[in-house]
Jmol script that loads the backbone (N, CA, C; Angstrom):
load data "model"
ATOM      1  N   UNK A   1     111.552  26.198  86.006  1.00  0.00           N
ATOM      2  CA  UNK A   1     112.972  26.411  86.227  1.00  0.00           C
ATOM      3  C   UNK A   1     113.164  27.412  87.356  1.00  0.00           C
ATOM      4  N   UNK A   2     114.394  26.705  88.320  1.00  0.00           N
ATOM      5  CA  UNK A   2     114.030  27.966  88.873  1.00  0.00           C
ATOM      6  C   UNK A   2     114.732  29.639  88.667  1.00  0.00           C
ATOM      7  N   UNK A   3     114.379  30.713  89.393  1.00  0.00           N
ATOM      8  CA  UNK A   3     114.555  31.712  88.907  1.00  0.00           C
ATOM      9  C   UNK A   3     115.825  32.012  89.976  1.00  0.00           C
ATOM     10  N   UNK A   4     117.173  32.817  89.074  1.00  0.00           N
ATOM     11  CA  UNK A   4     118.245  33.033  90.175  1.00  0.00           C
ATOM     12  C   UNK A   4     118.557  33.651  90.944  1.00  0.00           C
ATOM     13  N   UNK A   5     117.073  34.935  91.158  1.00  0.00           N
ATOM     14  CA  UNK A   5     117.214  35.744  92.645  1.00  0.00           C
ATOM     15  C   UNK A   5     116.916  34.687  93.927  1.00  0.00           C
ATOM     16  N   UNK A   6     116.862  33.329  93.711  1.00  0.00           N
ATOM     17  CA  UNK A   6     116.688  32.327  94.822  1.00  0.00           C
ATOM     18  C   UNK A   6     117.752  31.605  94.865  1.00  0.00           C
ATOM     19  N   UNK A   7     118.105  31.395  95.977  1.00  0.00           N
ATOM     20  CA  UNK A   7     119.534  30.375  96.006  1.00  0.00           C
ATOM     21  C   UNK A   7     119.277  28.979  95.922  1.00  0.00           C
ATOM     22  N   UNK A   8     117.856  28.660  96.419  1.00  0.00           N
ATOM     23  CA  UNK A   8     116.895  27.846  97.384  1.00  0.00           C
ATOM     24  C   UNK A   8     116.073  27.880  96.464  1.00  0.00           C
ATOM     25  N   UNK A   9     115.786  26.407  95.606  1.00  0.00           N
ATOM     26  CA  UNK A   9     113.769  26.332  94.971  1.00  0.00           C
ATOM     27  C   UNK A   9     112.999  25.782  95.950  1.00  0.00           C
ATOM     28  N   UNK A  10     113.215  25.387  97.313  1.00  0.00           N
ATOM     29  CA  UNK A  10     112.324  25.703  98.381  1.00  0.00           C
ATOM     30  C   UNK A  10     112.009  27.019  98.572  1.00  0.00           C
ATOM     31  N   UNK A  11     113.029  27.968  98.866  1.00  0.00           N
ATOM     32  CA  UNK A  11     112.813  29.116  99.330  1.00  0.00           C
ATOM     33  C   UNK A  11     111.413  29.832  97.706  1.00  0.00           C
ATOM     34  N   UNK A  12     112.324  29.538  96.851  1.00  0.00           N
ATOM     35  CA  UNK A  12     111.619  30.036  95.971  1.00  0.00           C
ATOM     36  C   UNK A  12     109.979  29.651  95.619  1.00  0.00           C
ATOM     37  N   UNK A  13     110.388  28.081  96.082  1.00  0.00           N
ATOM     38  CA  UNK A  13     108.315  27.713  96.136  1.00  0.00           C
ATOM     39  C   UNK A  13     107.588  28.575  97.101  1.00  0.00           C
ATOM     40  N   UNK A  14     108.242  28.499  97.967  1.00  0.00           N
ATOM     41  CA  UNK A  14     107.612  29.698  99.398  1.00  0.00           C
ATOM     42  C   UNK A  14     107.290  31.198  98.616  1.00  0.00           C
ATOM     43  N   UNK A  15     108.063  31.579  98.254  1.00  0.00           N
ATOM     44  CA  UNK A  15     107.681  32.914  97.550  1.00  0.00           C
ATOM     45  C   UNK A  15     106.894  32.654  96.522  1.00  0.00           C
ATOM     46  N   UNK A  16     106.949  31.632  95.162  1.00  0.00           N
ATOM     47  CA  UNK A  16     105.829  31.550  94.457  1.00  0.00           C
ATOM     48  C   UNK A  16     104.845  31.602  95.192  1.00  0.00           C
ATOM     49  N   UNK A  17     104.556  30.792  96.402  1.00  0.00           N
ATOM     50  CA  UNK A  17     103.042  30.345  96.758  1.00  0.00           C
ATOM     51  C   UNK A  17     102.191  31.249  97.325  1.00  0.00           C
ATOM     52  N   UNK A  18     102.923  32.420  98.250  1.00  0.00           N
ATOM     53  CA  UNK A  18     102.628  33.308  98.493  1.00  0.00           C
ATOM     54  C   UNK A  18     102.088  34.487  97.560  1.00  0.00           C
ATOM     55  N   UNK A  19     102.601  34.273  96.424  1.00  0.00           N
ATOM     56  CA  UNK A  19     102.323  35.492  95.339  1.00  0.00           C
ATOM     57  C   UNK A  19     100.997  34.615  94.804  1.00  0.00           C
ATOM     58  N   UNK A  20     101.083  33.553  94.890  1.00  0.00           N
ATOM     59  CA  UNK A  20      99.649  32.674  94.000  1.00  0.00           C
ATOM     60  C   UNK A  20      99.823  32.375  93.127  1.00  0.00           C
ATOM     61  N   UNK A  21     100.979  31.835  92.727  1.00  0.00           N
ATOM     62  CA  UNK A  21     101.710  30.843  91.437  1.00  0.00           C
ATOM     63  C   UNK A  21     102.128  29.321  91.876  1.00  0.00           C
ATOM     64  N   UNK A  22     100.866  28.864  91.779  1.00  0.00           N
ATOM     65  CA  UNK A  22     100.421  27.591  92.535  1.00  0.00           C
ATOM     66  C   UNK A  22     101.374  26.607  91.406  1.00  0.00           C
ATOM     67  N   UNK A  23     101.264  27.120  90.280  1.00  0.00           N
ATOM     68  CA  UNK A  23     101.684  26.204  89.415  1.00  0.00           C
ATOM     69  C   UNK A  23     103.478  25.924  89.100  1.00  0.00           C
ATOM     70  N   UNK A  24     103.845  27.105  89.367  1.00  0.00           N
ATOM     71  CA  UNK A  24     105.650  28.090  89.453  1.00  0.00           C
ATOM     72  C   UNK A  24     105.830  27.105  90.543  1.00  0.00           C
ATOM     73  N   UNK A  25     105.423  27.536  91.711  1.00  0.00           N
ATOM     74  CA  UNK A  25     105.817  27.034  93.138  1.00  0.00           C
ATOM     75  C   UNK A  25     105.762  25.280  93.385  1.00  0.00           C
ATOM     76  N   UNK A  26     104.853  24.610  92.573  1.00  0.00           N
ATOM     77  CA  UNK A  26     105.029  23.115  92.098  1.00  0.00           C
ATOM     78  C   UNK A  26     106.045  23.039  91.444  1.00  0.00           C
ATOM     79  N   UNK A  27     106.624  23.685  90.575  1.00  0.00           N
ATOM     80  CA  UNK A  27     107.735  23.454  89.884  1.00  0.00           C
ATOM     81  C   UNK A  27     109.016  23.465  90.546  1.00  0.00           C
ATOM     82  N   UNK A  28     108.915  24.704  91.289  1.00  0.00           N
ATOM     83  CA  UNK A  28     110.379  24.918  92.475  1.00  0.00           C
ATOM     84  C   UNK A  28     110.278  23.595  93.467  1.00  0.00           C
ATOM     85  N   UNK A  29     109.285  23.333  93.947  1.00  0.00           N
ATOM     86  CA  UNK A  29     109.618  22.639  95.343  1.00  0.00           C
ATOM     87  C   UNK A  29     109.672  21.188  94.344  1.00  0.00           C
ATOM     88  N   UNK A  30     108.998  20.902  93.382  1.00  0.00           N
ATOM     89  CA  UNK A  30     109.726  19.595  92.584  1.00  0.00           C
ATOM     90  C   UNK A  30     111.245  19.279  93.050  1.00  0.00           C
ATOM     91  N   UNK A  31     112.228  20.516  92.300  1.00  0.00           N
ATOM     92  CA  UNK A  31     113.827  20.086  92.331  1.00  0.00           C
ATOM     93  C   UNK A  31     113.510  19.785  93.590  1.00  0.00           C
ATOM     94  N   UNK A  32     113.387  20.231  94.795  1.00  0.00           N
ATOM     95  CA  UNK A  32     113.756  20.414  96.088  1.00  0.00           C
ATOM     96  C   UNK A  32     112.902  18.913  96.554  1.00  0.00           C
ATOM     97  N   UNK A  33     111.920  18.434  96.087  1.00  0.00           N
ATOM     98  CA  UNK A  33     111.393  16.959  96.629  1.00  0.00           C
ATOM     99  C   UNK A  33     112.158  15.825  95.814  1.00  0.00           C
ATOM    100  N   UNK A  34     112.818  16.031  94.159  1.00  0.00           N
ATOM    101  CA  UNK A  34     113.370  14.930  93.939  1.00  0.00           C
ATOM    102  C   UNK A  34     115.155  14.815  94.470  1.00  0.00           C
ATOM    103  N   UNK A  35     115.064  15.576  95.800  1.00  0.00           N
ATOM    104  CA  UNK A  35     116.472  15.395  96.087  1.00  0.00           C
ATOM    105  C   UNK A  35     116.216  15.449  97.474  1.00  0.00           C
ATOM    106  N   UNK A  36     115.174  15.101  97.943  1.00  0.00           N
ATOM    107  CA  UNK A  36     114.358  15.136  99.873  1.00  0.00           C
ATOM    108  C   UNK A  36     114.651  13.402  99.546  1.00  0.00           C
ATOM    109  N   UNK A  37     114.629  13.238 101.251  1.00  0.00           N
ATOM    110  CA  UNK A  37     113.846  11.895 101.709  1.00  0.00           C
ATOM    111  C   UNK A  37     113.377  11.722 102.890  1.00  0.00           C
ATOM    112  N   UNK A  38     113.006  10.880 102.958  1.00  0.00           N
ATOM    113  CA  UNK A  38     111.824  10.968 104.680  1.00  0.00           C
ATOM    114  C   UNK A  38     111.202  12.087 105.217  1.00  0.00           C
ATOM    115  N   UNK A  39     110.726  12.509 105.945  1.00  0.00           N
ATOM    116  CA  UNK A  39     109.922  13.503 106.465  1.00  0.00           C
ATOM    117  C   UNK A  39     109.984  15.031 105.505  1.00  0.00           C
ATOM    118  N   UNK A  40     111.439  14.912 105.229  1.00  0.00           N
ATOM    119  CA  UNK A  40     111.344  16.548 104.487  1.00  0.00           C
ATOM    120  C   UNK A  40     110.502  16.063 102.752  1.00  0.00           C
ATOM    121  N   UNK A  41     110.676  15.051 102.518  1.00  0.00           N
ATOM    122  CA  UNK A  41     110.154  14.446 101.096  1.00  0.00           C
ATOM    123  C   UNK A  41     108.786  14.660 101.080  1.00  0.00           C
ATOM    124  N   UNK A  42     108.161  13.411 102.305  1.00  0.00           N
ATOM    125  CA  UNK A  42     107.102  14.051 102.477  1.00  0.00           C
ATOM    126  C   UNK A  42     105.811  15.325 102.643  1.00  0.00           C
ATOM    127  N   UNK A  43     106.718  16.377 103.189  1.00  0.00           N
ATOM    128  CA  UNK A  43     106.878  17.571 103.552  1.00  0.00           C
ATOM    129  C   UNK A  43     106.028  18.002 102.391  1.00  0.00           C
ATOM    130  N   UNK A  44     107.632  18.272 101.685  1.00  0.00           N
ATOM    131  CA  UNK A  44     107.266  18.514 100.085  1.00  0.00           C
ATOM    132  C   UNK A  44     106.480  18.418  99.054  1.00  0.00           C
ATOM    133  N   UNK A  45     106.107  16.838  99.091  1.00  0.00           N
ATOM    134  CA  UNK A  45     105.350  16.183  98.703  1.00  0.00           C
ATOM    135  C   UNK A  45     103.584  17.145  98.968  1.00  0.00           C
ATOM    136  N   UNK A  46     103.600  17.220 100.609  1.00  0.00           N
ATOM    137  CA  UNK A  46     102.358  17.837 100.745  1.00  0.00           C
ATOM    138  C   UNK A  46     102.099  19.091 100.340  1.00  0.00           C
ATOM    139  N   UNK A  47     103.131  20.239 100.096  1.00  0.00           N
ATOM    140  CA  UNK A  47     103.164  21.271 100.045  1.00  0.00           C
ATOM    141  C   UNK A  47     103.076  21.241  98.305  1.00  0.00           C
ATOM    142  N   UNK A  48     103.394  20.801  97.319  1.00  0.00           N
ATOM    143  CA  UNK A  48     102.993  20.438  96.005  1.00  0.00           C
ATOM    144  C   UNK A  48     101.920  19.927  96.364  1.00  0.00           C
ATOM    145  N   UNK A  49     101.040  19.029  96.769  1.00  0.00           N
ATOM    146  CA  UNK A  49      99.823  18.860  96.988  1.00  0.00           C
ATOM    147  C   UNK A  49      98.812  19.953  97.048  1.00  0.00           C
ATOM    148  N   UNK A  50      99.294  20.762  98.099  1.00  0.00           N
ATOM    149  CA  UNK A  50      97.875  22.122  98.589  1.00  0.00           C
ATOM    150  C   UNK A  50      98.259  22.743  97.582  1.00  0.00           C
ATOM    151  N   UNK A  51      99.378  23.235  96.746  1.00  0.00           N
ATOM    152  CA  UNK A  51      99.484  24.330  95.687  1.00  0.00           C
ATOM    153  C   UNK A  51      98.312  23.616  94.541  1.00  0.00           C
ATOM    154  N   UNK A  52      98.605  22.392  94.256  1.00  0.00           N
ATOM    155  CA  UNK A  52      97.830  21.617  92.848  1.00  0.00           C
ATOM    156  C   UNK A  52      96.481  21.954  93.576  1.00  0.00           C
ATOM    157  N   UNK A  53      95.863  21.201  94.562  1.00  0.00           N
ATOM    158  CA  UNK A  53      94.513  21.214  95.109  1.00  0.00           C
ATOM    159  C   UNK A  53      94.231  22.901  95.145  1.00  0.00           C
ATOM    160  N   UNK A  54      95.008  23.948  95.678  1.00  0.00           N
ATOM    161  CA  UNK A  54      94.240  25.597  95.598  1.00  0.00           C
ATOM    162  C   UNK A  54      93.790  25.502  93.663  1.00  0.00           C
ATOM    163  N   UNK A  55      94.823  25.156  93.101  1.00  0.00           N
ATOM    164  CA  UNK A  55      94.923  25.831  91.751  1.00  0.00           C
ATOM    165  C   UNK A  55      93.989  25.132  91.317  1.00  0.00           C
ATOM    166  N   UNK A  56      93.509  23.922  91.290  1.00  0.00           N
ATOM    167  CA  UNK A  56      92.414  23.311  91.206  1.00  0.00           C
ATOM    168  C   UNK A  56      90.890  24.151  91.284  1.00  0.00           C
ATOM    169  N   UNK A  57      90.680  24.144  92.634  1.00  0.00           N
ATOM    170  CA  UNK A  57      89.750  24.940  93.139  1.00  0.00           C
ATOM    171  C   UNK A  57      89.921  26.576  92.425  1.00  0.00           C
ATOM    172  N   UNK A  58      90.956  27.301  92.233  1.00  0.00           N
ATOM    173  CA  UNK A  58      90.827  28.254  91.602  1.00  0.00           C
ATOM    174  C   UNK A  58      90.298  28.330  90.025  1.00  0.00           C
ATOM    175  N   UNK A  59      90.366  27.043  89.274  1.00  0.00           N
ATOM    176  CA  UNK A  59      90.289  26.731  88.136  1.00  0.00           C
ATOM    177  C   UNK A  59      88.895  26.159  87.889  1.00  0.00           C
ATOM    178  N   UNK A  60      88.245  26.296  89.538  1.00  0.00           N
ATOM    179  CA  UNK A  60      86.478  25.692  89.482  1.00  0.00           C
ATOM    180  C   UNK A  60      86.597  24.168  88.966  1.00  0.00           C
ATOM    181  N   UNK A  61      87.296  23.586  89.946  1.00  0.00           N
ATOM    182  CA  UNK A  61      87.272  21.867  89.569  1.00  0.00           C
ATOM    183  C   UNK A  61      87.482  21.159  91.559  1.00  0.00           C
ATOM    184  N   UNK A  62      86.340  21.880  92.273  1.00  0.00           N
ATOM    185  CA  UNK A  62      86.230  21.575  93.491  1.00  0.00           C
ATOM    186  C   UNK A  62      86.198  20.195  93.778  1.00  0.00           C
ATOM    187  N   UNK A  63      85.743  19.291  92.817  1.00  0.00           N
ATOM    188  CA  UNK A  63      86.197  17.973  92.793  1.00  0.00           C
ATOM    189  C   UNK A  63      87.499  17.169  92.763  1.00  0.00           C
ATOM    190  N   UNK A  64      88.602  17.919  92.144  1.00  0.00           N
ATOM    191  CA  UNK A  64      89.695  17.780  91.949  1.00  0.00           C
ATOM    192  C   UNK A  64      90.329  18.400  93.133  1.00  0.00           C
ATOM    193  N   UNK A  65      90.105  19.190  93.524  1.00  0.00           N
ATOM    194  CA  UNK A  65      90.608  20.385  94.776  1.00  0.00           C
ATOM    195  C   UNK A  65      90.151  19.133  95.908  1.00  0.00           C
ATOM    196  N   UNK A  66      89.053  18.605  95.919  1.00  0.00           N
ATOM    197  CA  UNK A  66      88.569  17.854  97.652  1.00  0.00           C
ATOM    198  C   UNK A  66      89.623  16.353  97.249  1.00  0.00           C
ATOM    199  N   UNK A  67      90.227  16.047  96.285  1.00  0.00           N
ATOM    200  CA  UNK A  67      90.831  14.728  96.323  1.00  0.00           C
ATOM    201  C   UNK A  67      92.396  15.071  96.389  1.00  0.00           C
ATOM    202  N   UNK A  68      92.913  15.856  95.682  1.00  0.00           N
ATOM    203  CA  UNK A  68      94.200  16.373  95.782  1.00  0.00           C
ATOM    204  C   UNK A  68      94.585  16.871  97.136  1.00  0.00           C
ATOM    205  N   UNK A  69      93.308  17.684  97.735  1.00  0.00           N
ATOM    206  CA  UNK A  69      93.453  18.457  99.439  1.00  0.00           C
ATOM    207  C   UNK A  69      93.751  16.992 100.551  1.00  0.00           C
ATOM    208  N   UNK A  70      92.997  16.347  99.970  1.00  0.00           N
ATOM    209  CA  UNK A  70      92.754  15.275 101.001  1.00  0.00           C
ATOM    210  C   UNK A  70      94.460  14.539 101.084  1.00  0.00           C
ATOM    211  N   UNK A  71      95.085  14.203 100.153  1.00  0.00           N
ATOM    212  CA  UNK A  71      96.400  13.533 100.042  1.00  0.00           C
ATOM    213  C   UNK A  71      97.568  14.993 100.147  1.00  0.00           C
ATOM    214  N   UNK A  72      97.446  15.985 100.671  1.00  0.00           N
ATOM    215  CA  UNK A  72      98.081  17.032 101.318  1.00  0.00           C
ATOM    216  C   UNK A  72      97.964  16.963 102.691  1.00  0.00           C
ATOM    217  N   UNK A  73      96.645  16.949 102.991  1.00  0.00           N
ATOM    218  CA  UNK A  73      96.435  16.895 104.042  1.00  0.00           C
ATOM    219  C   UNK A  73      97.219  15.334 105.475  1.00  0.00           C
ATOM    220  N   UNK A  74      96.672  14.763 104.440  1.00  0.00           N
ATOM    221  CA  UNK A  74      97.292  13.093 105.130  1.00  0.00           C
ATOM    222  C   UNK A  74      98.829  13.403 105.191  1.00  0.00           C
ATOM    223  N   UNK A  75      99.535  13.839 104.841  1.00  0.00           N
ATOM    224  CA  UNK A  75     101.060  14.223 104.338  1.00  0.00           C
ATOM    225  C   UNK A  75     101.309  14.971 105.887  1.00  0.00           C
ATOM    226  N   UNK A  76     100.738  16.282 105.650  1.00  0.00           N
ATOM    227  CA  UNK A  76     100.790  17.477 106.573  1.00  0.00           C
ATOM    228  C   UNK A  76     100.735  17.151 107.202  1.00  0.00           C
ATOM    229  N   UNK A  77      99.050  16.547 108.073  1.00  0.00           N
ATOM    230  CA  UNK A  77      98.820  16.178 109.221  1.00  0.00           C
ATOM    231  C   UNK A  77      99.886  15.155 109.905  1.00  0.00           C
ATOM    232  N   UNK A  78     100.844  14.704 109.571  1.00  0.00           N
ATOM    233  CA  UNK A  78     102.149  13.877 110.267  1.00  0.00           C
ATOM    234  C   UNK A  78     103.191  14.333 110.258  1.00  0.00           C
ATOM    235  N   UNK A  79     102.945  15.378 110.406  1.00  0.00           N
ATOM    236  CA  UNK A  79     104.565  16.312 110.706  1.00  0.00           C
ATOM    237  C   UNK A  79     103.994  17.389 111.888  1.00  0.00           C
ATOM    238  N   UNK A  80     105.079  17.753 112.226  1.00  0.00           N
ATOM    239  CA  UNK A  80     105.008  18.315 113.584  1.00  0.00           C
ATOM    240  C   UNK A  80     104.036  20.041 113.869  1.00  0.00           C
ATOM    241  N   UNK A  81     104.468  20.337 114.731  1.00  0.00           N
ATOM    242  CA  UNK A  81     103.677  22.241 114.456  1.00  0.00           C
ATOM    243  C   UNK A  81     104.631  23.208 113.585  1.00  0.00           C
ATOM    244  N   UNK A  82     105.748  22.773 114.075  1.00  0.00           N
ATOM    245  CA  UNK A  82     106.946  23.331 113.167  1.00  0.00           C
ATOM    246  C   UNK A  82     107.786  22.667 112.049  1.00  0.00           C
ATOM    247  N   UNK A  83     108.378  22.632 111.113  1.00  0.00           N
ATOM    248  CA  UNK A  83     108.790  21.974 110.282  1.00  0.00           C
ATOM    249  C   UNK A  83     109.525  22.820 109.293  1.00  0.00           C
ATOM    250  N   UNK A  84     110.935  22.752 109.178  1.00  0.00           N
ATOM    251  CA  UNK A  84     111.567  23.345 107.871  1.00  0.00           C
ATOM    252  C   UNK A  84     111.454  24.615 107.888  1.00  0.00           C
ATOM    253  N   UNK A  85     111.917  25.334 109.457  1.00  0.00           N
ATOM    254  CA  UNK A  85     111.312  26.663 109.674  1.00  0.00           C
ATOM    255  C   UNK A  85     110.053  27.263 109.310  1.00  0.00           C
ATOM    256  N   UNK A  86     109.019  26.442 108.887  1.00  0.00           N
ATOM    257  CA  UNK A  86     107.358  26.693 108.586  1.00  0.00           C
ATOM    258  C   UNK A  86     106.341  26.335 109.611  1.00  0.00           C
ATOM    259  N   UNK A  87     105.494  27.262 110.193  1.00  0.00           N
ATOM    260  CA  UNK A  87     104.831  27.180 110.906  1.00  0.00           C
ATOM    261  C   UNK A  87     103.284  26.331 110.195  1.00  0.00           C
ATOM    262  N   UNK A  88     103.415  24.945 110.162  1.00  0.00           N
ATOM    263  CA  UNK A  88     102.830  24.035 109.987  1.00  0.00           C
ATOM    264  C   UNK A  88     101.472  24.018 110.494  1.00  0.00           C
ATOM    265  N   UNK A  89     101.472  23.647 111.557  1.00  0.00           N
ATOM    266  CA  UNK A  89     100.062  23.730 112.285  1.00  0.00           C
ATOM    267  C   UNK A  89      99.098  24.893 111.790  1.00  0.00           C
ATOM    268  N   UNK A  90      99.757  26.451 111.736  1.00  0.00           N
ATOM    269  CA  UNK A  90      99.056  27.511 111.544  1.00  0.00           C
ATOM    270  C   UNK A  90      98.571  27.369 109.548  1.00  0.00           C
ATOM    271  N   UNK A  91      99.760  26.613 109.017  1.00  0.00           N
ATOM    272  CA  UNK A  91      99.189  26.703 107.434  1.00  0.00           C
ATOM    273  C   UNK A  91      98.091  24.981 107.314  1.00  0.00           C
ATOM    274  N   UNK A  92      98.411  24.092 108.533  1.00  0.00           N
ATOM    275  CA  UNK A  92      97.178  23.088 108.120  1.00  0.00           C
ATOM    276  C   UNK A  92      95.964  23.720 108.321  1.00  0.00           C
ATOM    277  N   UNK A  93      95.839  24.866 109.360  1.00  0.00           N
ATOM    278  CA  UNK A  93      94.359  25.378 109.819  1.00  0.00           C
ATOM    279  C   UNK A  93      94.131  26.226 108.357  1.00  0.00           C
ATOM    280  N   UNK A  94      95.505  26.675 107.833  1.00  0.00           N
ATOM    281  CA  UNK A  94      94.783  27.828 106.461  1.00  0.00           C
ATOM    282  C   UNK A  94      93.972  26.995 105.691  1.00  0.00           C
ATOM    283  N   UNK A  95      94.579  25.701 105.400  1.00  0.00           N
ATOM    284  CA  UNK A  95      94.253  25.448 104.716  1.00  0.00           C
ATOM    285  C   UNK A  95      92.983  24.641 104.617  1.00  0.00           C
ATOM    286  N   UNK A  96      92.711  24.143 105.867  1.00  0.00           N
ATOM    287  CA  UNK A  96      91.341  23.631 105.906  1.00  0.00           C
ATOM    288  C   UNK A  96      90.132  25.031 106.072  1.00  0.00           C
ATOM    289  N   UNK A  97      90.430  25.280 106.570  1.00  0.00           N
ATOM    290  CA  UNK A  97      89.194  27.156 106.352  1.00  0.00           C
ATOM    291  C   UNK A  97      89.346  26.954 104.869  1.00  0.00           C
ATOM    292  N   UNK A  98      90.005  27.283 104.176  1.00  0.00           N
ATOM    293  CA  UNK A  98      90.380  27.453 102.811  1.00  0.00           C
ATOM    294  C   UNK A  98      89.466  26.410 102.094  1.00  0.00           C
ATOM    295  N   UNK A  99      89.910  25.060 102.420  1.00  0.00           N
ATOM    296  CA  UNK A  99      88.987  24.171 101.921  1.00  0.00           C
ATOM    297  C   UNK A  99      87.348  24.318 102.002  1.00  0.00           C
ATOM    298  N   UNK A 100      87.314  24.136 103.316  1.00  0.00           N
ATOM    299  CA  UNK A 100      85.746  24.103 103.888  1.00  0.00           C
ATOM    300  C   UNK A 100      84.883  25.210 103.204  1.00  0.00           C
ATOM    301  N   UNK A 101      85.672  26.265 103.001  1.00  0.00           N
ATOM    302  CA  UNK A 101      84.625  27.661 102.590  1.00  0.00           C
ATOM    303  C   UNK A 101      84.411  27.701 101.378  1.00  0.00           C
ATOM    304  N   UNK A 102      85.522  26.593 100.178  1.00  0.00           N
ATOM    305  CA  UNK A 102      85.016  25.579  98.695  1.00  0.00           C
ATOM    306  C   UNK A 102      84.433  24.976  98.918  1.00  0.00           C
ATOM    307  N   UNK A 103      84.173  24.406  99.691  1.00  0.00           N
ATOM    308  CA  UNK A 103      82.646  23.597  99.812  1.00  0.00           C
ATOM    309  C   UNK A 103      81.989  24.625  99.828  1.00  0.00           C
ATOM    310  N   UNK A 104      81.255  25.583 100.651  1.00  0.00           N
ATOM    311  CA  UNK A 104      80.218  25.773 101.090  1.00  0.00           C
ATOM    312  C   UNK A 104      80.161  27.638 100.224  1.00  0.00           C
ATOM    313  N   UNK A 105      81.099  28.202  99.451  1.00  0.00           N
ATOM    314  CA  UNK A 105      81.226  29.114  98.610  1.00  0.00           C
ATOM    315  C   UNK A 105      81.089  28.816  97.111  1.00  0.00           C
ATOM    316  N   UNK A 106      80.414  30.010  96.237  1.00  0.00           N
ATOM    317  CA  UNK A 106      80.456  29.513  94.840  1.00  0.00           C
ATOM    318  C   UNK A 106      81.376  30.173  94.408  1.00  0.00           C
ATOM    319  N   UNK A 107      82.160  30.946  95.127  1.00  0.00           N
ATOM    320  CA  UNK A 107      83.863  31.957  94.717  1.00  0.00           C
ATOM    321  C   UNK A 107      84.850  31.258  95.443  1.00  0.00           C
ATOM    322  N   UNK A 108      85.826  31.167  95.288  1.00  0.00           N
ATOM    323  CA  UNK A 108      87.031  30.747  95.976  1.00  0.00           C
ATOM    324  C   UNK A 108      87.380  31.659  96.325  1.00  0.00           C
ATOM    325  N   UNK A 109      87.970  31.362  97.833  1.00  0.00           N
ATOM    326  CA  UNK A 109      88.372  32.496  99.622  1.00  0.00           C
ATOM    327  C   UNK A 109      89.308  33.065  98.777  1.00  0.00           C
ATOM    328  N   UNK A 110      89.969  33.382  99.949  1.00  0.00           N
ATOM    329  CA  UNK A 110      91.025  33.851 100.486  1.00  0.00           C
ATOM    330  C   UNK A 110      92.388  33.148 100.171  1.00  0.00           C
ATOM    331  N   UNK A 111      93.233  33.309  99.558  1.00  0.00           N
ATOM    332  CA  UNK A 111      94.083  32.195  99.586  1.00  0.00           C
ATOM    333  C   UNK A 111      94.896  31.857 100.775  1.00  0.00           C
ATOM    334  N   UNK A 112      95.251  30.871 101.395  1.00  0.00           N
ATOM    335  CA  UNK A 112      96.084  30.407 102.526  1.00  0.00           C
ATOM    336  C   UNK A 112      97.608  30.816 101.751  1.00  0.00           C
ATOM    337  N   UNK A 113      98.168  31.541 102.898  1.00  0.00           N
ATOM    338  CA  UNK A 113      99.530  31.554 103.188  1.00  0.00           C
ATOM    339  C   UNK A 113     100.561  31.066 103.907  1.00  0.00           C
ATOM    340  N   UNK A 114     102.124  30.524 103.124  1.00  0.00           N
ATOM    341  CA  UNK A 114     102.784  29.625 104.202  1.00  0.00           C
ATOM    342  C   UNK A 114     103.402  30.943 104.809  1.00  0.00           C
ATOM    343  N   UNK A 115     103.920  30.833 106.360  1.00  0.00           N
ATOM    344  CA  UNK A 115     104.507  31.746 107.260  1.00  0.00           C
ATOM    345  C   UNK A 115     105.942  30.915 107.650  1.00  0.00           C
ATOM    346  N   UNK A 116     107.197  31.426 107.522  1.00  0.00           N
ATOM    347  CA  UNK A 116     108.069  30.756 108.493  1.00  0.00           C
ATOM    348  C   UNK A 116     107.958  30.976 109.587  1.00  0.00           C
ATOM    349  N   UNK A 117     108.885  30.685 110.413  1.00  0.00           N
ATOM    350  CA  UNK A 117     108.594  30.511 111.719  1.00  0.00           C
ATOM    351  C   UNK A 117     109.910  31.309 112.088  1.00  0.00           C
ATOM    352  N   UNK A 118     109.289  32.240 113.553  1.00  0.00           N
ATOM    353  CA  UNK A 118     110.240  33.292 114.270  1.00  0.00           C
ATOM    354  C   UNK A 118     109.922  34.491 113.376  1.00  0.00           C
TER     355      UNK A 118
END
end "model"
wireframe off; spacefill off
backbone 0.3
color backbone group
């Protein structure tokens, strides 16, 4: 549900995701994707994707994290550098470092952060 210091359960997924409430921040950007369409849907769509795929990987199910990442990624990767005042390009690179270093780490990184843009 969302919480009413947000006007916005976009805005508010942005702040869950940042704090690392992968699971909160799926919930906010939900309202906000079952009322999107076209590109911003999608958007959405991907950005509930990387939250499920981190929380995954945080939960030690790197198998689940490389199939969930992968259908974020396909999403992401077709939208522009900028998007929805979010600096896109800079959170697809978080998030592949992010990925790659679950592969090749037996701890999970750093978490990737979304940045707006300006």
């Amino acid at each position: 549900m969302a919480n009413p210091q947000y006007r916005d359960p976009f805005v508010e997924g942005l702040a869950l995701f940042n704090e690392g409430k992968f699971f909160e921040c799926h919930e906010a950007w939900e309202i906000s994707w079952q009322r999107a369409d076209g590109e911003v849907r999608v958007f959405l769509q991907g950005l509930i994707q990387a939250a499920v795929a981190i929380l995954h990987a945080e939960r030690g199910n790197p198998r689940g994290a490389a199939s969930v990442y992968a259908k974020a990624k396909a999403k992401l990767d077709a939208l522009p550098e900028n998007f929805m005042g979010i600096e896109v390009e800079e959170f697809r690179a978080a998030l592949a470092d992010f990925f790659g270093r679950v592969k090749m780490e037996r701890e999970v990184p750093i978490r990737p952060q979304i940045r707006r843009c300006g």
